[in-house]
ZADREN-710324 format. One record per residue (C-alpha): x, y, z; residue in three letters. Coordinates in nm, 2 decimals. Example, Ala and Ser with C-alpha at 12.3 -4.5 7.8 and 13.67 -1.06 7.14 Angstrom:
BEGIN
[[1.23,-0.45,0.78],Ala]
[[1.37,-0.11,0.71],Ser]
***
This chain:
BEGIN
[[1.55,-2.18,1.38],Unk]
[[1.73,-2.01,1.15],Unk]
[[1.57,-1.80,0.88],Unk]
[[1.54,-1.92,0.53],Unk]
[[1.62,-1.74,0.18],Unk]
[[1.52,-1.82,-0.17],Unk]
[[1.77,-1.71,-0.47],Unk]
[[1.54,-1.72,-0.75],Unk]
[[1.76,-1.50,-0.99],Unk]
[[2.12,-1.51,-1.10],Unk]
[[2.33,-1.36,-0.80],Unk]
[[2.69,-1.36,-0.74],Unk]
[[2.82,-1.68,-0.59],Unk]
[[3.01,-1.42,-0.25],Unk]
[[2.64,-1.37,-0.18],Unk]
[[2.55,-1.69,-0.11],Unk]
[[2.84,-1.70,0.06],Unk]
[[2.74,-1.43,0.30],Unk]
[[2.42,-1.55,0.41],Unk]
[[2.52,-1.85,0.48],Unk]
[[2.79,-1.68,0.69],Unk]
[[2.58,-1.44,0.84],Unk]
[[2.38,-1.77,0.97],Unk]
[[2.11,-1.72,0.71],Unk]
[[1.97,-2.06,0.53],Unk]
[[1.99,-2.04,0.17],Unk]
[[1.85,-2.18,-0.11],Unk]
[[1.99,-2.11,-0.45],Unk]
[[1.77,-2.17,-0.75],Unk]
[[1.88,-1.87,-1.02],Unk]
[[1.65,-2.00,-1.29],Unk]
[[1.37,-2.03,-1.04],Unk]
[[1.24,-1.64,-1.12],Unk]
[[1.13,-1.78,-1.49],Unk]
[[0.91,-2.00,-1.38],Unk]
[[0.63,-1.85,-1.16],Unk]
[[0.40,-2.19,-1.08],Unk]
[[0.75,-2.33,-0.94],Unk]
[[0.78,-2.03,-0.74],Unk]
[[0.46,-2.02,-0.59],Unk]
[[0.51,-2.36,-0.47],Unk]
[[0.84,-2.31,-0.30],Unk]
[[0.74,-1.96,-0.15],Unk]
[[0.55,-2.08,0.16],Unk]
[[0.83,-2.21,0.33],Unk]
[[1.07,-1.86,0.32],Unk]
[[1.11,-1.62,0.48],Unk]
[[1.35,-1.40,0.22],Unk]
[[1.34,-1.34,-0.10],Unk]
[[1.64,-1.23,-0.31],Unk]
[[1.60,-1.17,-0.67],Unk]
[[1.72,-0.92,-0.97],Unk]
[[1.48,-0.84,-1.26],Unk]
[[1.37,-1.19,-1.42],Unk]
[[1.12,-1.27,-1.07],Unk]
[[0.79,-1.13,-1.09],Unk]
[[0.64,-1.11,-0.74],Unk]
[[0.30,-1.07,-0.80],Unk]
[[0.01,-1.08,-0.57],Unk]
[[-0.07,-1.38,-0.65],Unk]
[[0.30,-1.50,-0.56],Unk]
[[0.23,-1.31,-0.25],Unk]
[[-0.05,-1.47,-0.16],Unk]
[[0.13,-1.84,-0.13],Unk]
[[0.41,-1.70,0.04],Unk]
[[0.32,-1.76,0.41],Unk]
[[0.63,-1.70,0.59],Unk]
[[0.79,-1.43,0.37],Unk]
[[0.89,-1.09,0.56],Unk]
[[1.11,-0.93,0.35],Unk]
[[1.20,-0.92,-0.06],Unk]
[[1.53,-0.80,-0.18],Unk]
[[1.57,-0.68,-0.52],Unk]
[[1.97,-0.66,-0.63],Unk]
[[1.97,-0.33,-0.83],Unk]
[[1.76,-0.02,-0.85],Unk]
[[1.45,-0.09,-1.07],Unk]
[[1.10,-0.21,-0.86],Unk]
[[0.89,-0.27,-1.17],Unk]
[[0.84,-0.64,-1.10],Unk]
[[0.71,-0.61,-0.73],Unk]
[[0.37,-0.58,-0.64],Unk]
[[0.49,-0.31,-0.39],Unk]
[[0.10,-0.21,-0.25],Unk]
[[-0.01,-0.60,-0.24],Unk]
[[0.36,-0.66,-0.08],Unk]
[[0.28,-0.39,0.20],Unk]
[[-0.02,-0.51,0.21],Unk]
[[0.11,-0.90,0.35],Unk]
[[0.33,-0.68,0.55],Unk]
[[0.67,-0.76,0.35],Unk]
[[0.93,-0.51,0.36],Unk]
[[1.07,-0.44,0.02],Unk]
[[1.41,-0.33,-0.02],Unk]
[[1.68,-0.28,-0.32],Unk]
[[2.00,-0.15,-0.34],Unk]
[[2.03,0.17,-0.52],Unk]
[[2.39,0.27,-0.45],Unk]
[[2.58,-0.07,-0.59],Unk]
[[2.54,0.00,-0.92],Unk]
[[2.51,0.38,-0.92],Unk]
[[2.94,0.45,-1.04],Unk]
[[2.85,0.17,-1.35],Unk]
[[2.53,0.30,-1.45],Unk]
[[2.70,0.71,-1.42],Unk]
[[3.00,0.59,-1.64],Unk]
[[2.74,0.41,-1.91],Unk]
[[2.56,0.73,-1.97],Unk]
[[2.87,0.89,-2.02],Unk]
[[3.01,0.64,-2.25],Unk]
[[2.72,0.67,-2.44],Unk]
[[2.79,1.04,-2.48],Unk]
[[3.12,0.99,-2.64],Unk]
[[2.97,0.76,-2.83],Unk]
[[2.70,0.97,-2.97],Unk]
[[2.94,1.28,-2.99],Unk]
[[3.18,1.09,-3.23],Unk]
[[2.92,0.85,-3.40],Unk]
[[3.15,0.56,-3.27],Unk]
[[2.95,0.24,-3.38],Unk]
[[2.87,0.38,-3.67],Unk]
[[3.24,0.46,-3.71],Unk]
[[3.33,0.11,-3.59],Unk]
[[3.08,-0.07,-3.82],Unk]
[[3.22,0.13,-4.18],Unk]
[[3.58,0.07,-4.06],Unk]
[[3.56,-0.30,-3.99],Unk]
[[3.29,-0.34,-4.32],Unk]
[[3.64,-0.29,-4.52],Unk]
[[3.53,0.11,-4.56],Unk]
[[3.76,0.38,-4.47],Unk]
[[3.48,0.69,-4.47],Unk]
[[3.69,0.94,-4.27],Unk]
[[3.45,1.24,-4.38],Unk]
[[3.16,1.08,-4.31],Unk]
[[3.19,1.05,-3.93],Unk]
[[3.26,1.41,-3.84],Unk]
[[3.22,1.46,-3.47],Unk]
[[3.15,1.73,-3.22],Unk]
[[3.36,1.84,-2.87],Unk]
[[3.19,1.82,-2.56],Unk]
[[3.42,2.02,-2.39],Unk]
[[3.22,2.38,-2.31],Unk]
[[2.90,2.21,-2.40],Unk]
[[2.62,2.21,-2.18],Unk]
[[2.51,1.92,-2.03],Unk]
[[2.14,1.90,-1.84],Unk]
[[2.11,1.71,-1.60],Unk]
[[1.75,1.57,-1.55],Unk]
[[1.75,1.39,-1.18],Unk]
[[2.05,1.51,-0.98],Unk]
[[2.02,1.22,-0.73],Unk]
[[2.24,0.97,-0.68],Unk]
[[2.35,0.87,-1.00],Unk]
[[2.28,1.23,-1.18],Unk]
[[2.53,1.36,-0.88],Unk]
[[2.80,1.14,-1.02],Unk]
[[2.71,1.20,-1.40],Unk]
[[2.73,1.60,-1.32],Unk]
[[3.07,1.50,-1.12],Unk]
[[3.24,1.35,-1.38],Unk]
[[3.11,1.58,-1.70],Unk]
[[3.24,1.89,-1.47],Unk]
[[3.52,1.70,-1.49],Unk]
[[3.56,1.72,-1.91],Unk]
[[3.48,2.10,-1.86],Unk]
[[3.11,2.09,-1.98],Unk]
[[2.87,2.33,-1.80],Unk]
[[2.63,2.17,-1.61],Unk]
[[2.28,2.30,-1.52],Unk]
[[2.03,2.04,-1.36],Unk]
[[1.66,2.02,-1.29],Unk]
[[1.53,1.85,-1.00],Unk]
[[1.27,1.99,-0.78],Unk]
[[1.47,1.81,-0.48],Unk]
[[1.77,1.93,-0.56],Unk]
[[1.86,2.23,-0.27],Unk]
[[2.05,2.56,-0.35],Unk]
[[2.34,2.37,-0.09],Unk]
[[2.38,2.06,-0.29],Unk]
[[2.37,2.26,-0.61],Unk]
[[2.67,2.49,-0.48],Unk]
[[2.87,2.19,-0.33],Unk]
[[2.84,1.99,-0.69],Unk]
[[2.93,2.30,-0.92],Unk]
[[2.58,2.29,-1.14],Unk]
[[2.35,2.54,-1.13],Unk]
[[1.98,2.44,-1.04],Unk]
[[1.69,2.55,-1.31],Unk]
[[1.38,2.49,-1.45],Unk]
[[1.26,2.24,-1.70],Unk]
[[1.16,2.47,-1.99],Unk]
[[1.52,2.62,-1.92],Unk]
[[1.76,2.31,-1.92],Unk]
[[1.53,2.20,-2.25],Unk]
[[1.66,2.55,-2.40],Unk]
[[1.97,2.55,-2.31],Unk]
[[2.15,2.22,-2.34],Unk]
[[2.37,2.06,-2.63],Unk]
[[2.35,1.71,-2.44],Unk]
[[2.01,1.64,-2.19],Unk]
[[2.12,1.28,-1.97],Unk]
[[1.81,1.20,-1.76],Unk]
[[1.86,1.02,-1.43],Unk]
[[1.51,1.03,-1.27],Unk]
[[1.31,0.72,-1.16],Unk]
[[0.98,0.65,-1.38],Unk]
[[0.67,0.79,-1.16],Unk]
[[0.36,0.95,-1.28],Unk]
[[0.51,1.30,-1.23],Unk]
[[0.77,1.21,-1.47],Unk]
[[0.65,0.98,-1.72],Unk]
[[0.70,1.12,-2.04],Unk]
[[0.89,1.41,-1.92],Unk]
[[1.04,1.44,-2.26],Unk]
[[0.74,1.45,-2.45],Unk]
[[0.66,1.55,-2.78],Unk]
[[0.55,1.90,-2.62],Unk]
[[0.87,1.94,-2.42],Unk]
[[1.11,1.79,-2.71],Unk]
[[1.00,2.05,-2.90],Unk]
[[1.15,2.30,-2.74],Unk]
[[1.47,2.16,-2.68],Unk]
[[1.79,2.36,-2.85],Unk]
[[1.81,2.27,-3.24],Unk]
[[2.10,2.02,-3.27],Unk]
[[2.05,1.86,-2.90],Unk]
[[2.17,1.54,-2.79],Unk]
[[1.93,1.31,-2.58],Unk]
[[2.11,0.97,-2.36],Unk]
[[1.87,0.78,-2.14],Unk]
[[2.03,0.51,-1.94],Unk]
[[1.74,0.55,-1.61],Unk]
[[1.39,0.42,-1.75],Unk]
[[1.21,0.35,-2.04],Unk]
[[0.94,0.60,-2.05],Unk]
[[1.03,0.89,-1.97],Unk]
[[1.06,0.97,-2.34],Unk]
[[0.83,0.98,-2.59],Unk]
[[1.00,0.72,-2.88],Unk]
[[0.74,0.80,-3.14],Unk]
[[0.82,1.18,-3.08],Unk]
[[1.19,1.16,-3.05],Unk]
[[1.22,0.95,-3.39],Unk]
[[1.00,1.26,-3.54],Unk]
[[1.22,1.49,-3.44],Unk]
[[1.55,1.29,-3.51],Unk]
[[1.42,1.22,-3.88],Unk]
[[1.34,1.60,-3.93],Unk]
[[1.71,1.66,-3.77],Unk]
[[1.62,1.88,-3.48],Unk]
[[1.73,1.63,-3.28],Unk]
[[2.12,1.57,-3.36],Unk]
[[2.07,1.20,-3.22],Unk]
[[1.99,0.98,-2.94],Unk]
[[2.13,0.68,-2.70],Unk]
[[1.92,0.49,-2.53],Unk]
[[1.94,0.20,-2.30],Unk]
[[1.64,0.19,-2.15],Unk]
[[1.25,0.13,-2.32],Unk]
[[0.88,0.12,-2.27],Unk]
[[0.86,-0.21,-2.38],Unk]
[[1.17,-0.49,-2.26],Unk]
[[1.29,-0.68,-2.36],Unk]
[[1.32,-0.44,-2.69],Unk]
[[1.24,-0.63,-3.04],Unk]
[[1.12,-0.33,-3.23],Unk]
[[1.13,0.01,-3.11],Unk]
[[1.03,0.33,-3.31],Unk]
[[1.39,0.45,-3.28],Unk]
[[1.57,0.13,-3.43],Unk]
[[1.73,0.17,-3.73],Unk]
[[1.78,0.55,-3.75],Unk]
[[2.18,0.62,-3.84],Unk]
[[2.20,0.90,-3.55],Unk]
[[2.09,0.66,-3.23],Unk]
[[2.34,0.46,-3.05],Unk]
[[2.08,0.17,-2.86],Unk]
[[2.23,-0.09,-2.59],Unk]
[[2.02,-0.40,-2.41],Unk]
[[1.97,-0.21,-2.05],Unk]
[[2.36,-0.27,-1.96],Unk]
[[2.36,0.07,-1.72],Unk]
[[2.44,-0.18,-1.43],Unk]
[[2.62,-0.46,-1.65],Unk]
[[2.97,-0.48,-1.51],Unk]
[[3.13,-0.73,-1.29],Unk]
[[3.17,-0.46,-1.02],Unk]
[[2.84,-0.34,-1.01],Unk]
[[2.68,-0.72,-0.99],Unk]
[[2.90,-0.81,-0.73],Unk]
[[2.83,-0.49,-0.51],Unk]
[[2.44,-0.52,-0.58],Unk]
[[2.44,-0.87,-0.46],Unk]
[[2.62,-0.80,-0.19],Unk]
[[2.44,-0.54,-0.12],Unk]
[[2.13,-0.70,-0.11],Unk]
[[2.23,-1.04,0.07],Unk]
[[2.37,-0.76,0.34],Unk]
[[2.09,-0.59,0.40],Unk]
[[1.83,-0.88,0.40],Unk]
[[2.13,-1.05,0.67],Unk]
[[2.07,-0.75,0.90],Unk]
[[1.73,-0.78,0.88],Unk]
[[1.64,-1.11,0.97],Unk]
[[1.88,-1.15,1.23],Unk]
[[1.87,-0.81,1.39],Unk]
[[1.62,-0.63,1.31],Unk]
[[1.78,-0.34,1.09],Unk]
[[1.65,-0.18,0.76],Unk]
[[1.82,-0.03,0.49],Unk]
[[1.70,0.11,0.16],Unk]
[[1.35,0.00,0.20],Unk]
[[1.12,0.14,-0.01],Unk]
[[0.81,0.07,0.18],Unk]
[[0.94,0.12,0.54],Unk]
[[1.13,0.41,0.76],Unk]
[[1.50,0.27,0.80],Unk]
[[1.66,0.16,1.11],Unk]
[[2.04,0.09,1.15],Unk]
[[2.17,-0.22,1.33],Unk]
[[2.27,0.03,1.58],Unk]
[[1.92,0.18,1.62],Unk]
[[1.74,-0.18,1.63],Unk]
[[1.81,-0.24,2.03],Unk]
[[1.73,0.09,2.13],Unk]
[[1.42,0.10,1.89],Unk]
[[1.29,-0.23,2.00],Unk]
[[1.12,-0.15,2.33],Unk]
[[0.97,0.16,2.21],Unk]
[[0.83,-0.03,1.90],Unk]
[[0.68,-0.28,2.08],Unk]
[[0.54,0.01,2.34],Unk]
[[0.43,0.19,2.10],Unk]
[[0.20,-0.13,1.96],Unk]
[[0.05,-0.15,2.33],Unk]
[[-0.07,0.20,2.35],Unk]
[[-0.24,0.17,2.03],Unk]
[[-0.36,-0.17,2.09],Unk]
[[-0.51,-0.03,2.42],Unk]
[[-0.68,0.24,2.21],Unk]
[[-0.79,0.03,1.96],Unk]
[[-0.97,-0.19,2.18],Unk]
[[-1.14,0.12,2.35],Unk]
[[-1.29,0.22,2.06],Unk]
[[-1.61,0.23,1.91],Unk]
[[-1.66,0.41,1.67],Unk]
[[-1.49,0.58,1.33],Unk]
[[-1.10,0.74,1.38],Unk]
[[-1.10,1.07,1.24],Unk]
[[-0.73,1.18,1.40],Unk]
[[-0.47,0.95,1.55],Unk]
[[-0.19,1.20,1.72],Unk]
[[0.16,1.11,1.85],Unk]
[[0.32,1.31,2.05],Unk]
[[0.72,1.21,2.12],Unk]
[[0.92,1.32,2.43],Unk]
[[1.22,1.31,2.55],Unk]
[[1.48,1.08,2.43],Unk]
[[1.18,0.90,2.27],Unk]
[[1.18,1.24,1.99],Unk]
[[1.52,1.12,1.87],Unk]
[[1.43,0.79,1.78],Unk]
[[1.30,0.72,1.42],Unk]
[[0.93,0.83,1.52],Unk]
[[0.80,0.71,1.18],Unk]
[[0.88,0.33,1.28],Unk]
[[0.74,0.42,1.61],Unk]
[[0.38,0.57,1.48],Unk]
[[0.36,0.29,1.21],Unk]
[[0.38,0.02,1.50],Unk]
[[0.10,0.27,1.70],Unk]
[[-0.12,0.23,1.41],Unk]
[[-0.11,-0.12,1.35],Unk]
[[-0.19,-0.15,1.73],Unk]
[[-0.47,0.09,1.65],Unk]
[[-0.62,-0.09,1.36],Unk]
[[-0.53,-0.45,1.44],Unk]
[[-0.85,-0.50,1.70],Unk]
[[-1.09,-0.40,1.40],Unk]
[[-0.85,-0.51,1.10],Unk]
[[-0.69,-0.82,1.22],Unk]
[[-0.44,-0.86,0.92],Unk]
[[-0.29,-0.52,0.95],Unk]
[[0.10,-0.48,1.03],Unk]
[[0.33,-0.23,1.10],Unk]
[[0.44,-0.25,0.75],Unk]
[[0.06,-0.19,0.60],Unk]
[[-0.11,0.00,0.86],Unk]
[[0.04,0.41,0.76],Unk]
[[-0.13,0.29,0.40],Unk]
[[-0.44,0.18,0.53],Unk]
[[-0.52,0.40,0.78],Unk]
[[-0.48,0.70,0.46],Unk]
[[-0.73,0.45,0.29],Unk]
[[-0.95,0.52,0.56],Unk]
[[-0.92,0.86,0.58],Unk]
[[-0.71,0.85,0.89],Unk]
[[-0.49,1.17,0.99],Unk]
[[-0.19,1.09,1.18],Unk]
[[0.01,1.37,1.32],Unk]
[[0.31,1.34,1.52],Unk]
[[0.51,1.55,1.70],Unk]
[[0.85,1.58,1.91],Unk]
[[0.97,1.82,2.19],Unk]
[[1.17,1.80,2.50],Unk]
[[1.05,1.60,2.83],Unk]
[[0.75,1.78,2.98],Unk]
[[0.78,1.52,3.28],Unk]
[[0.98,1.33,3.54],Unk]
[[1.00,1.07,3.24],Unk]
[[1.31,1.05,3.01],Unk]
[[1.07,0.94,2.73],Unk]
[[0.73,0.94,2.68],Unk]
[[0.49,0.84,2.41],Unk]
[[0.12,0.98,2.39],Unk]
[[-0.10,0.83,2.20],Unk]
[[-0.44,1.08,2.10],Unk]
[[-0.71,0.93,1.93],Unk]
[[-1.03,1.12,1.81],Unk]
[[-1.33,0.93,1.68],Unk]
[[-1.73,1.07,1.60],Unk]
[[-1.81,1.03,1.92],Unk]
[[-1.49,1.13,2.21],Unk]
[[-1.10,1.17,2.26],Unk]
[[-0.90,0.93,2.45],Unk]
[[-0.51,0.96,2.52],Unk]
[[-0.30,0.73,2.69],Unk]
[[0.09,0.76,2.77],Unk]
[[0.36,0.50,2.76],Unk]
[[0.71,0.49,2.89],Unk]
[[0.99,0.22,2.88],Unk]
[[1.20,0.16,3.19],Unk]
[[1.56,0.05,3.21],Unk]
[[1.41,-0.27,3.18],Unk]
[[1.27,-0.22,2.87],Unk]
[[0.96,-0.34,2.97],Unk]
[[0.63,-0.05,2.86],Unk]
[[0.45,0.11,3.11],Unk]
[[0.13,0.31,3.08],Unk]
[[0.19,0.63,3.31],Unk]
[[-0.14,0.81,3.22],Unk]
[[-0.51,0.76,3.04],Unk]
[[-0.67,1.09,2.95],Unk]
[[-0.47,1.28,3.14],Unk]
[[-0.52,1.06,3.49],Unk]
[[-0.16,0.97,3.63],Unk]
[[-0.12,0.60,3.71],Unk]
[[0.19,0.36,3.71],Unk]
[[0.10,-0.02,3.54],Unk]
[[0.29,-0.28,3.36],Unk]
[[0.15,-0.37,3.01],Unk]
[[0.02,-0.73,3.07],Unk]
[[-0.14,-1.02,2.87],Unk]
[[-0.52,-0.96,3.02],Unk]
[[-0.62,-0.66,3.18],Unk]
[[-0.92,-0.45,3.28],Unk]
[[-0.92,-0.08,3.26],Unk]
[[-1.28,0.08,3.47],Unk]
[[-1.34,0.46,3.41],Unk]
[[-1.52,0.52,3.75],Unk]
[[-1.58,0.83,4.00],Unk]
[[-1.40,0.87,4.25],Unk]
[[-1.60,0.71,4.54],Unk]
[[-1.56,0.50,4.88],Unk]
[[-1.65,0.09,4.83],Unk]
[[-1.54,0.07,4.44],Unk]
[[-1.23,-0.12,4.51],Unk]
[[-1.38,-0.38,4.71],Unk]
[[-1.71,-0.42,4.50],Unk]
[[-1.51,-0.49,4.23],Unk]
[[-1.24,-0.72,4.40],Unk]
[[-1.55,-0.94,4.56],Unk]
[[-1.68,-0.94,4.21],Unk]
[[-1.39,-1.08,4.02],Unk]
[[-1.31,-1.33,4.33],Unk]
[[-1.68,-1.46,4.29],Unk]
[[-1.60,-1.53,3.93],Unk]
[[-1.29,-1.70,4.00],Unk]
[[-1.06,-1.44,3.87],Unk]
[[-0.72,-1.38,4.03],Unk]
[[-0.60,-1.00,4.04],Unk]
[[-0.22,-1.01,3.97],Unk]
[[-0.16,-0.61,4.02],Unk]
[[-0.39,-0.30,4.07],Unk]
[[-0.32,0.06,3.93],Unk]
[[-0.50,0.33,4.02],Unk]
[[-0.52,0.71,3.92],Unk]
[[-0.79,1.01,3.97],Unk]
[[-0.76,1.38,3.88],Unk]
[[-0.85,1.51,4.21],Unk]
[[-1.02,1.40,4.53],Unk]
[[-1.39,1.27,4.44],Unk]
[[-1.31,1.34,4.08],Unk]
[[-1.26,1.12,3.78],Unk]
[[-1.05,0.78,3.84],Unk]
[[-0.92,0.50,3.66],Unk]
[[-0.80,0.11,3.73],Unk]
[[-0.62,-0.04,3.53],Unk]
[[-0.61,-0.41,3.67],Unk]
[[-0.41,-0.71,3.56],Unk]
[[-0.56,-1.06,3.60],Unk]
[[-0.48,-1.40,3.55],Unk]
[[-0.70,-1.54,3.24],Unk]
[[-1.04,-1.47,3.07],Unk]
[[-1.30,-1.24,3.27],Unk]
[[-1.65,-1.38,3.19],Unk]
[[-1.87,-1.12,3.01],Unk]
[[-2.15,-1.16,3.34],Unk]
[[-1.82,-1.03,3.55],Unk]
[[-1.81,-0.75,3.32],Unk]
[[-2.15,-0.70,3.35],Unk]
[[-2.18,-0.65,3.70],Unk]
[[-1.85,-0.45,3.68],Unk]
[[-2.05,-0.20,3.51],Unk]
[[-2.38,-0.18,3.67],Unk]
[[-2.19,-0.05,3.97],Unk]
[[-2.26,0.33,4.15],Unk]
[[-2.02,0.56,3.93],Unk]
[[-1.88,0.28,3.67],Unk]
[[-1.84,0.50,3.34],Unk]
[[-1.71,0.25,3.14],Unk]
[[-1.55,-0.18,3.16],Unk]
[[-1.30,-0.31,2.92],Unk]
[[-1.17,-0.61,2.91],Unk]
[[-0.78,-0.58,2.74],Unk]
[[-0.58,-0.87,2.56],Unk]
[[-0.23,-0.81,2.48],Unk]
***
């Protein structure tokens, strides 16, 4: 059956189109995202979800929405997605920050000009009949210096294009390397130096705790006498109240701002002062930039419901169409090994290690260790997913390490899965065969060879004469059929292991008796 997509926002007919090319079933409902008890009633039955900023997907949504596997926001901004409570239900949550990254670089600069030569001002006295020449007297940017708060994706271009109109650029952003720096022409600092430095500061910087309020009334302070201020990337990262203080005392020359603390915008502490330039959040509004995003977005969702690939998600490790074949088999081996664990144990995780070899180290390891833990988990936390479980085990006070090196073995990959609880430390390793089918090639360190199967018992024994055919004549007297037999030992009269597939349940008085035989250590019966 194919997968199903809701439209619940106004997106660009050529989307629709695509999905429905890209064998996706879509429904199209733009004015759905206004009316939340609608929603909720229609979610159940998707599995995508495409929207742009009038959808709220709150928990609650979440909670009715069944099927759903994936949201797609068209555009940058994440504000009106429950992300935890989405990770949570295990839905991947994606948005497309590149589509509208050129429009929302050249509104910034617009609104530069525009604050550099009072333009609606300007426009407003010429076309009230008024012909104030002196009034409106303007200042070059050309050899001004422009800081650059976010030198990401859209700062990049902003620091492009002002180089471009010979304005010196310096930038601060504590991801920025020395490299890119060089390779863009702006010269890297730190805050309290762009702030007194710059004749124009253009922030570009998503809204998080670590930068909310960046420009506050502290940090305004010590900007340059005279500066300009344009904001075109979220509503709080200035403080309004402070900025109209310091625009009404005239140390700040004036302001443009696009973005606010409170949108829609009705009243706003800086409304109505003659030196700010404000516009309705258009960063992203031109026809280009709505048709990329919703192309973008249809794209992406596309991919991932028909095969597998992730792109820009903001809650999950990417994987390329490409990488999505090779990925699969390791992903799903990956679950197994922690599933195995999981089931083994019995008591608190302290560490979960991952150890990657081989051609398994150059596959994306974090897709690989979020499937391990959700393997892990699932046995005592049946609702966890890949998507969730990286969250929840750092709930739990988990610590997951992983690391990668070159094949150790005969193997061309292996996965090792280490898990230490209060009381022990198991590990188990995994490879995938040409027929992408996962094998477990050793448990704590005892070399074996088994296929992964649906039931399975593994017996921690010594290494002594008569187990095997005890425990055949056991599982024969309880009607049990063994399908395949694996076993392993360290050395001759040493430490051993089975790892036995049958066919169905194994009663727990089967199990019993397992156990209660000369050298059992330990019986576990395995579902997969």
């Amino acid at each position: 059956m194919a997968p199903r997509v809701l439209i619940s926002d106004a997106l660009s007919p050529a989307a629709v189109a695509l999905f429905k090319d890209r064998g996706v079933d879509v429904e199209f409902q733009p004015a759905l995202g206004k009316d939340k008890d609608k929603l909720a009633a229609m979610i159940g039955g998707f599995d995508g979800l495409a929207i742009r900023s009038a959808t709220k997907v709150t928990s609650k949504i979440l909670d009715r929405a069944t099927r759903l596997k994936i949201i797609g926001r068209a555009g940058i901004g994440l504000d009106n997605i429950d992300i935890p409570a989405a990770t949570a239900k295990g839905v991947i949550v994606m948005n497309t920050p590149f589509g509208n990254a050129i429009t929302t670089a050249e509104h910034a600069l617009a609104l530069m000009f525009a604050l550099a030569r009072q333009l609606p001002a300007a426009d407003a006295s010429t076309q009230a009949g008024k012909w104030e020449k002196n009034r409106f007297m303007g200042v070059e940017i050309t050899g001004k210096t422009l800081g650059v708060i976010g030198c990401g994706n859209i700062g990049s271009i902003v620091a492009e294009r002002a180089i471009g109109l010979r304005m010196r650029v310096i930038a601060f952003d504590p991801f920025l390397s020395p490299e890119r720096a060089m390779d863009l022409g702006v010269e890297k600092v730190e805050l309290g130096d762009l702030l007194a430095r710059s004749d124009f500061i253009t922030l570009h910087t998503p809204l998080t705790p670590q930068t909310r309020n960046i420009l506050s009334a502290e940090n305004l302070a010590r900007t340059r006498k005279g500066v300009r201020i344009v904001n075109c990337a979220r509503g709080g990262l200035i403080d309004e109240a402070a900025l109209r203080a310091l625009l009404d005392s005239g140390h700040v020359a004036g302001a443009a701002v696009d973005v606010f603390v409170t949108e829609p915008a009705f009243e706003n502490p800086l409304f109505g002062h003659p030196n700010v330039v404000c516009t309705p959040h258009l960063g992203a509004a031109t026809n280009e930039a709505q048709e990329n995003v919703a192309l973008q977005v249809a794209e992406q969702m596309s991919d991932y419901l028909i095969r597998g690939a992730i792109t820009n998600a903001v809650n999950f490790p990417s994987i390329t169409a490409e990488e999505a074949p090779k990925l699969k088999p390791f992903i799903l081996l990956a679950e197994r090994l922690g599933s195995f664990a999981g089931q083994l144990v019995d008591s608190g995780i302290k560490k979960v290690s991952l150890v990657y070899e081989g051609g398994a180290a150059e596959l994306k390891i974090r897709a690989l260790t979020a499937s391990a833990i959700a393997g892990l988990l699932r046995p005592q936390l049946a609702d966890v997913n890949v998507v969730s479980a990286p969250a929840v085990a750092k709930d739990r006070g988990i610590v997951i390490e992983e690391t990668t090196r070159e094949a150790e073995s005969d193997y061309e990959s292996v996965v090792t899965l280490t898990v230490e609880t209060q009381e022990r430390r198991r590990s188990i390793s995994g490879t995938v065969f040409h027929d992408g089918k996962p094998r477990i090639i050793w448990i704590n360190g005892i070399g074996l060879d088994a296929m992964i199967a649906p039931a399975m018992i593994c017996v921690s024994n010594e290494d002594k004469p008569g187990f095997v055919g005890r425990f055949a004549s056991i599982l024969g007297n309880a009607g049990v059929n063994i399908a395949t037999f694996a076993l392993g030992r360290d050395r001759e009269g040493g430490s051993a292991i089975a790892l036995v597939e049958v066919d169905g349940v194994v009663p727990d008085e089967a199990l019993a008796q397992v156990k209660k035989l000369p050298g059992v250590k330990e019986v576990k019966a395995l579902t997969f």
